[in-house]
C-alpha positions in Angstrom: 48.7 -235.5 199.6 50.5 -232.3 200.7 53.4 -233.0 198.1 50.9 -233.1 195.3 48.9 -230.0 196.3 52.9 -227.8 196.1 53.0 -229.8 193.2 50.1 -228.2 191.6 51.3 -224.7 193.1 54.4 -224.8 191.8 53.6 -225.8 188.0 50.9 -223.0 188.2 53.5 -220.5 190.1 55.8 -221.2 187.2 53.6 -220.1 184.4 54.9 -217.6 181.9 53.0 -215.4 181.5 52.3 -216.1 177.5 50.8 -219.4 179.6 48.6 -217.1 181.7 47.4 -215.2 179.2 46.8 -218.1 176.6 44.6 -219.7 179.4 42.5 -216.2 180.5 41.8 -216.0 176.8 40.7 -219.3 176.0 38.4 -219.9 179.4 36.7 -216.6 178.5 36.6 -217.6 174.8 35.1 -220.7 175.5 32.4 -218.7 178.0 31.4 -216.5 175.2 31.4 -218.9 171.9 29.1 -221.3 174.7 26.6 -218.1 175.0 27.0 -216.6 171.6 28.1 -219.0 168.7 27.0 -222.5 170.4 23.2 -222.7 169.5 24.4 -222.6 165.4 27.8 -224.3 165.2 27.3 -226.7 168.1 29.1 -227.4 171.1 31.4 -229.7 169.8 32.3 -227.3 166.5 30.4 -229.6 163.8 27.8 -227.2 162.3 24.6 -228.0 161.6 24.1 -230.1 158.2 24.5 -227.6 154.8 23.1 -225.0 157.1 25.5 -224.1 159.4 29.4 -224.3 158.1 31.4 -226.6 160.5 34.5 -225.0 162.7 36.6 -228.4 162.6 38.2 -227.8 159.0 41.3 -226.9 160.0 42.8 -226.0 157.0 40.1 -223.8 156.3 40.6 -221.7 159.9 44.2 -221.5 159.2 43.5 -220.2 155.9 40.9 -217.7 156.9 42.3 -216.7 160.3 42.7 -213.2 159.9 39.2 -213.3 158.2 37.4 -214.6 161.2 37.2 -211.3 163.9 35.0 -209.9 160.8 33.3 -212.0 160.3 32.2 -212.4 163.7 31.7 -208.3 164.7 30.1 -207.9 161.4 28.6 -211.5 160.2 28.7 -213.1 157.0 26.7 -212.9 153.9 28.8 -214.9 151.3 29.0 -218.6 150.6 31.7 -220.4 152.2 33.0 -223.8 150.7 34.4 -225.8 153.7 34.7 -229.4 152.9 33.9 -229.4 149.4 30.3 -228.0 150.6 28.5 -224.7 149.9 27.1 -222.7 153.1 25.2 -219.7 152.0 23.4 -219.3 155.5 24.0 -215.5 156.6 25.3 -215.7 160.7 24.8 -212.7 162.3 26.9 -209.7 163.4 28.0 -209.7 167.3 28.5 -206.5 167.2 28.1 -206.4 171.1 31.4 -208.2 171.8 34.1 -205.9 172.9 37.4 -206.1 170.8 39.1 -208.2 174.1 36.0 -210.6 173.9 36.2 -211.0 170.2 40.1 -211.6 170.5 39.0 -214.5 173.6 36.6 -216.5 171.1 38.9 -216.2 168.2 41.9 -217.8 170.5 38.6 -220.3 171.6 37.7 -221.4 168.5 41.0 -221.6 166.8 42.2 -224.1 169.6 39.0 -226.0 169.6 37.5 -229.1 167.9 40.8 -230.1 166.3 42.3 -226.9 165.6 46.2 -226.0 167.5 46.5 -221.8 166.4 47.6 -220.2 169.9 47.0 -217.3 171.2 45.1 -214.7 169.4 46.9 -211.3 170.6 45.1 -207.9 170.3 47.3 -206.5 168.4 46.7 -208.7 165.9 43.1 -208.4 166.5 43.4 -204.8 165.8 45.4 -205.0 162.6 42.7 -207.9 161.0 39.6 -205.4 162.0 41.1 -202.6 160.1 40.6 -204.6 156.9 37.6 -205.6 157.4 35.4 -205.1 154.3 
């Protein structure tokens, strides 16, 4: 029993610190797309029929990924085709997320329901709102 517990101190002593802030990032990511994004796309990523465009295409986040802090601080009034299917649903702005909450979901949702994008870094976050249109 002891030997596992320094087991589990170690592997967590020997972080990097990439590691550390990967995990901050998605844990608080995950808090905020729960309270903010949840009630539309689902807890599980899948949307909600033609209404509500699904967050488990893959290709489509990879795609679009330095198109998605904008469209979360300032919402979205275009049709998206995702899966061969048009959304034209208009999602809200969250214009109430600061830019280190906005960076946490994007690193959420990007690692989530099937998607493998890694950290989202502010400085990236910063150079994608700037072309925001």
């Amino acid at each position: 029993m002891i030997s596992a517990v320094i087991a589990v101190i170690f592997l967590y002593a020997c972080q990097g610190e990439n590691d550390v802030v990967y995990a901050r990032a998605f844990t608080t990511g995950k808090l905020i797309y729960e309270s903010h994004c949840a009630n539309c796309h689902g807890t599980d990523g899948e949307g909600l029929a033609l209404l509500i465009p699904p967050l488990t295409d893959t290709a489509f986040l990879k795609k679009n990924k330095s198109r998605l802090a904008c469209s979360i601080r300032h919402g979205i009034a275009d049709t998206l085709v995702i899966h061969g299917k048009n959304f034209d649903t208009v999602m809200p702005a969250n214009g109430e997320l600061s830019d280190g909450d906005l960076a946490a979901v994007v690193t959420f949702i990007t690692n989530s329901f099937g998607n493998k994008q890694g950290l989202y870094p502010d400085n990236v976050l910063v150079k994608d709102l700037s072309s925001c249109k």
